[in-house]
N, C-alpha and C positions, 0 to 999 in steps of 0.2 A: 166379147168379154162379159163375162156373169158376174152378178154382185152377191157379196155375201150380206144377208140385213143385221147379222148379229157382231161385225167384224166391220174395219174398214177392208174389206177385203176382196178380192176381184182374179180372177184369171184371165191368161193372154194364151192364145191358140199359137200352135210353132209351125206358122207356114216357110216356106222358101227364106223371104226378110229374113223375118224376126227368128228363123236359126242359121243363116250363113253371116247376118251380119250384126253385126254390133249393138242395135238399139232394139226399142222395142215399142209404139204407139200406147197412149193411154184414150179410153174412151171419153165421150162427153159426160156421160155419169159420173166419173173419178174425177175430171179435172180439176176442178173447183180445189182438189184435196193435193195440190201440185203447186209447189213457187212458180215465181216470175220466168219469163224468159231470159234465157241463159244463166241462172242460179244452178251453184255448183248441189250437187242430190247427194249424200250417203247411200249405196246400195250394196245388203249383206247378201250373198250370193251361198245359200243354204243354211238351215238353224242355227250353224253354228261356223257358219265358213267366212272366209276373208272378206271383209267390206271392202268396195273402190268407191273412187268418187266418178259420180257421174256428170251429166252436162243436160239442164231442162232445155229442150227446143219447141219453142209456143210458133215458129213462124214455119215449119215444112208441114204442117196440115194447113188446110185452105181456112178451116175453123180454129183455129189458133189452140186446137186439143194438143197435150204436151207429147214429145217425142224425149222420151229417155236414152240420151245416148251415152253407153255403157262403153262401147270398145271392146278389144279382144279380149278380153280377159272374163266380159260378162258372154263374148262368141263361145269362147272355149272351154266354160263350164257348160255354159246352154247343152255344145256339142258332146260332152264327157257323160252330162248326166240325162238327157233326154234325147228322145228321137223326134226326128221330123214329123208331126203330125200331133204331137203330145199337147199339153196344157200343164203351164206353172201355173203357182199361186202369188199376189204378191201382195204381203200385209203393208198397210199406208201405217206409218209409226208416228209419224209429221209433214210436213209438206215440203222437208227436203233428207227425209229420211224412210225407205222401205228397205224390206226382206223378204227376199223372191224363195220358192221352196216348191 
């Protein structure tokens, strides 16, 4: 994950995971910028496209770094608008609100 200095802002590489399934890891750089475990997340799923709610999970990394789990709905945009191998971007709005793009 690459930080932006001028933005909260950071991108997520689309290996295997994080394009056939649902969620998505945050690095230790970002966490900090991320609610509590199990806090429900806002995520708007392109500039201008439908927000869901997500699920913070602090306890499936060994480092309690947050695991965003989106569900299909954040799978099958991932899958509609990117390919396997790609890089989103995902601006941190609050610490239970982002916009992936």
């Amino acid at each position: 994950m690459k930080q932006s200095a001028e933005r909260n802002t950071f991108s997520v590489h689309l290996g295997k995971a994080y394009y056939e399934m649902g969620f998505f890891n945050v690095g230790v750089k970002e966490a900090d910028k991320f609610g509590p475990d199990g806090a429900e997340i806002l995520v708007r799923l392109g500039k201008n496209g439908r927000t869901i709610t997500a699920t913070i999970n602090r306890r499936a990394n060994s480092n309690a770094t947050p695991r965003v789990m989106c569900g299909t709905a954040y799978r099958d945009w991932v899958q509609k608008t990117y390919q396997m191998g790609d890089s989103f971007s995902i601006d941190v709005l609050s610490p239970l609100s982002l916009e992936l793009y």
